[in-house]
C-alpha positions in Angstrom: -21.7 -6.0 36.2 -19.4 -3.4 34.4 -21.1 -2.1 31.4 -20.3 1.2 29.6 -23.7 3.9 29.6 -23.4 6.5 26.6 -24.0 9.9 27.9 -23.9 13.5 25.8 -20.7 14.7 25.8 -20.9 18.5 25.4 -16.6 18.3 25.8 -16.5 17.0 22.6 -18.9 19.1 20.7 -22.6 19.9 20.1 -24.7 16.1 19.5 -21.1 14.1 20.8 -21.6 11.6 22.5 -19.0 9.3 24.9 -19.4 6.6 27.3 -19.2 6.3 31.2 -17.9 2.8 32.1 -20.5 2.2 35.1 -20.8 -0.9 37.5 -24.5 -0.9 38.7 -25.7 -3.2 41.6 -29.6 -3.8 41.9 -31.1 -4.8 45.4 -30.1 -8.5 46.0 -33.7 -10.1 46.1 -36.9 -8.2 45.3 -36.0 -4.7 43.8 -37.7 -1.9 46.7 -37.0 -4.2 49.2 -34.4 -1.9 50.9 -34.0 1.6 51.1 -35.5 2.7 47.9 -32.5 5.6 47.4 -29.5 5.0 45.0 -26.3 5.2 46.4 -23.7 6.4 43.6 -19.9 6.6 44.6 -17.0 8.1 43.1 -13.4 6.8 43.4 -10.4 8.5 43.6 -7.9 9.4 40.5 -6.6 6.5 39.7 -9.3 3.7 41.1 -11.1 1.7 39.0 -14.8 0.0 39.2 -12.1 -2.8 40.4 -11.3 -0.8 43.2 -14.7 -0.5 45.3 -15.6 -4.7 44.2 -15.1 -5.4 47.6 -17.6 -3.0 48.8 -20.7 -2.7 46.3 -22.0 -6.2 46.8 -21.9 -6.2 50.5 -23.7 -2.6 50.1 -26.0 -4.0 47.4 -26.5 -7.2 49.9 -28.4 -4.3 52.2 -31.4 -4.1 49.7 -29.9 -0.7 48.0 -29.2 0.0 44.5 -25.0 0.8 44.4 -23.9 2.5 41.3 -20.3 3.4 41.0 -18.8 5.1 37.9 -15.1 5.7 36.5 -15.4 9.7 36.1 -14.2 11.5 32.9 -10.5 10.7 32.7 -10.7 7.7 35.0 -10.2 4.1 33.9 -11.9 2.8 30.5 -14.3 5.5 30.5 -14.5 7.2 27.2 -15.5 10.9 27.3 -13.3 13.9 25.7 -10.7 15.0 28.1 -9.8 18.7 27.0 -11.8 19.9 30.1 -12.2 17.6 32.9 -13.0 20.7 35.5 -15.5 20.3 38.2 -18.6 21.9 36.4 -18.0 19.1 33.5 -18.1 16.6 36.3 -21.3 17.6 37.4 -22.7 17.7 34.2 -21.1 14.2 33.8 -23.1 12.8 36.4 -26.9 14.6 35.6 -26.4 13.3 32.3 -25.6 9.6 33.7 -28.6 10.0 36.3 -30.7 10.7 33.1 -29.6 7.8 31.1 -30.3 5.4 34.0 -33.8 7.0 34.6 -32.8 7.8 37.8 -35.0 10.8 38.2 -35.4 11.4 42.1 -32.5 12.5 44.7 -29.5 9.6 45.6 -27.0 9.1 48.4 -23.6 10.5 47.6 -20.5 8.9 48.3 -17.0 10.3 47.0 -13.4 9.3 47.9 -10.4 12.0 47.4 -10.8 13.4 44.0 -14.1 11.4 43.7 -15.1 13.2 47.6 -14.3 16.4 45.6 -16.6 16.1 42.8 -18.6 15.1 45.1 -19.0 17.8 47.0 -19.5 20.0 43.7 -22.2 17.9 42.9 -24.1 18.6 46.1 -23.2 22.1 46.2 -24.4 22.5 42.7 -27.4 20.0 42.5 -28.9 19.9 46.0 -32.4 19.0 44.9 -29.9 15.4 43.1 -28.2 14.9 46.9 -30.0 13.7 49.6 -27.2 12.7 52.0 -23.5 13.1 51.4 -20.5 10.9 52.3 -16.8 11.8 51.8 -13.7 10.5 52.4 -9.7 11.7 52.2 -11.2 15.4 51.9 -10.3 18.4 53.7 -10.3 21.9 54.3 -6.3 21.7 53.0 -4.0 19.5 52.5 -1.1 20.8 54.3 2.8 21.3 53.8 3.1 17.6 53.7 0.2 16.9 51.3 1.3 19.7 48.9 4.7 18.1 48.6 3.5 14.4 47.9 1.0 16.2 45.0 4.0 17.9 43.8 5.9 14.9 43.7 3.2 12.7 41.4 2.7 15.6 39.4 6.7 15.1 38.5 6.4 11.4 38.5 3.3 12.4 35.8 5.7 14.2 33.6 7.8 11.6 32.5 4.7 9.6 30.7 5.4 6.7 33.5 2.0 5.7 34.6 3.6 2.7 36.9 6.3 5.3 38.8 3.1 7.4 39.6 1.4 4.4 41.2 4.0 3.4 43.5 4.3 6.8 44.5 0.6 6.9 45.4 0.6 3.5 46.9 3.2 4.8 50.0 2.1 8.1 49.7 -2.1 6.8 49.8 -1.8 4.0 52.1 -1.3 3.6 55.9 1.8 1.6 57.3 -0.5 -1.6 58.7 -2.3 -1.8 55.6 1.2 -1.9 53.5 3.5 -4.5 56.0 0.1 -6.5 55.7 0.2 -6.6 51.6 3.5 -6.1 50.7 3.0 -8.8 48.6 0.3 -7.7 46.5 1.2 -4.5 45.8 3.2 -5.1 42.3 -0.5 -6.6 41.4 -2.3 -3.3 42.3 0.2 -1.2 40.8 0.0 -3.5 37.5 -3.8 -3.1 37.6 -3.7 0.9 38.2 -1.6 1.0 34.6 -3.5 -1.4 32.6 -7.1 0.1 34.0 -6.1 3.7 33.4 -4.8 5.5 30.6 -2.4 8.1 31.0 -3.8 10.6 28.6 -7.0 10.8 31.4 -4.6 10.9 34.5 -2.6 13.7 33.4 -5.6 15.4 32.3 -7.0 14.8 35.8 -4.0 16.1 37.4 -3.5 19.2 35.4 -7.0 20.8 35.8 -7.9 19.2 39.3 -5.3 18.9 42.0 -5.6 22.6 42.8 -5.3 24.1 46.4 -6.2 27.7 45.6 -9.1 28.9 48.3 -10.2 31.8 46.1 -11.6 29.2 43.2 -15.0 28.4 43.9 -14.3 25.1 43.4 -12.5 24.8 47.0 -14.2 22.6 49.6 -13.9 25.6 51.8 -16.2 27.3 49.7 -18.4 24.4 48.6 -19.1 23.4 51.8 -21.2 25.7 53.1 -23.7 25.7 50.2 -24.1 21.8 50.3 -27.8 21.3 51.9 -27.8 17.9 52.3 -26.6 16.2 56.0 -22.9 15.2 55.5 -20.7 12.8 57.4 -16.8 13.4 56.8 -14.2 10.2 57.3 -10.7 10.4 57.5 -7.7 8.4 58.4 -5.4 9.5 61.4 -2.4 8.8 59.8 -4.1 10.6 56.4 -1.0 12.7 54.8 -3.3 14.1 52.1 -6.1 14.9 54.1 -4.8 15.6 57.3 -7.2 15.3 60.6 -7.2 18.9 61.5 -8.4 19.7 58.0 -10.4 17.3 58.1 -12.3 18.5 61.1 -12.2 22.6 59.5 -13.7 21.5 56.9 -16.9 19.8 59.0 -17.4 23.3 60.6 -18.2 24.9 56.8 -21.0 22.6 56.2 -24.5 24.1 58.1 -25.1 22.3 60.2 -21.5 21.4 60.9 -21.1 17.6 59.3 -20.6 14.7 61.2 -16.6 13.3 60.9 -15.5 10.4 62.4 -11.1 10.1 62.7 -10.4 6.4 62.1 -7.3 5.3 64.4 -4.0 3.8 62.6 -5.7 4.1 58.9 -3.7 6.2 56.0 -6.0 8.0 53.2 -7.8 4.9 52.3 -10.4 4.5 54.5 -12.8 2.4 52.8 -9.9 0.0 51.9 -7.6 0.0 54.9 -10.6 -0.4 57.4 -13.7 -2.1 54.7 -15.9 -3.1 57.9 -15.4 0.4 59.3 -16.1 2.3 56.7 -19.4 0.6 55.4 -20.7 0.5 58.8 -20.7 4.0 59.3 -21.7 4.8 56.2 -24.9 2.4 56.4 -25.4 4.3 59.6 -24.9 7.5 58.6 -27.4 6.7 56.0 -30.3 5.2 58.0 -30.4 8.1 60.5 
């Protein structure tokens, strides 16, 4: 069940500290009993714990312990937000490893801006990452991608948190997946507003959505330091994360990563296609 985990918070000043709000799964039945590695997800901007509740008792129902956490900026999670850059989020998650006495390597698994950070995280801790999963992340994000970010970041600038949610929503989300739950979609955008706060999402924005290949915070540069084995999913229809890029990017990794191109699905793989996307990863991870 949710629970906020207080962490140092370094952001804030020497001896802060702040919380992470963190949803954290034992193995259902005998603790061991399954594969005795954590496996620790990050969400994109604006998901919530909410937003992976589908998927963490099914993966906790393998015998694994799932642990997923709303980053610095995302959701209820209460951490200073005057730098929210990659090296902060990797800090961010060493000190929540250390405050859930999770001292040995875990499976890594990050959507869009959570795939980012996580790809940081295993370029920066390798000895913390023993296999790597990402989703919606790519070598670029093309013309088209660059124009959708372009076009929250204005959304952003007004201060309304529910325009930049129905932006993402047809921006994020294949065409099947939205004829399919037209109706529910006013209820996801109403629980993107009341489960984030704007003060994180624009922070989030301004110092992460950042396509420039000479910082070495670039997946084209992270890439090739990450040791662990990687497998790379993507949607076809993906605007953000386009398949070409998707496919660059698995030649930076050494070895090249695995990818995998999921037919008819948009940006969000593990929600469009939920069946899919945990089988792979289950068998990605048992390899």
């Amino acid at each position: 069940m949710p629970e906020f985990v207080e962490i140092p918070d370094p952001v804030a000043g020497p001896g802060a500290t702040g919380q992470l709000r963190v949803d954290r799964r034992l193995p259902e039945g005998a603790r061991g009993a399954g594969p005795n590695v954590p496996l620790v997800i990050l969400g994109g901007m604006t998901q919530t714990l909410s937003s992976w509740g589908g998927q963490v008792r099914p993966l906790a129902a393998t015998g694994r312990e799932v642990i997923v956490y709303e980053a610095r900026g995302q959701g209820q999670t209460g951490l200073a937000l005057e730098d929210v850059s990659p090296p902060v989020h990797v800090g961010d998650f060493e000190r929540l490893l250390a405050a859930l006495a999770i001292d040995g390597p875990v499976d890594l698994c990050g959507f869009s801006f959570g795939g980012r950070i996580a790809l940081a995280i295993a370029a920066e801790r390798p000895e913390r990452v023993r296999k790597l999963v990402l989703s919606g992340v790519s070598a670029g994000r093309g013309a088209l991608g660059r124009v959708i970010v372009r076009a929250w970041q204005k959304a952003l600038a007004t201060g309304d948190l529910e325009a930049l949610a129905w932006f993402s929503l047809a921006d994020t989300l294949g065409p099947t997946y939205l004829a399919q739950n037209e109706a529910v979609l006013p209820a996801i955008v109403k629980a993107t507003v009341q489960r984030n706060r704007f003060e994180g999402i624009s922070a989030l924005f301004s110092q992460t959505l950042h396509d420039d290949e000479t910082s070495p915070w670039h997946p084209l540069r992270l890439a090739p330091r990450v040791r662990a084995p990687a497998l790379l999913l993507a949607g076809e229809l993906d605007r953000l994360a386009p398949a070409p890029e998707v496919a660059a990017l698995a030649e930076r990794f050494s070895p090249p990563a695995q990818h995998e191109i999921l037919p008819g699905i948009g940006h969000t793989v593990a929600i469009e296609a939920p069946e899919r996307w945990r089988q792979r990863v289950l068998e990605f991870l048992a390899q």
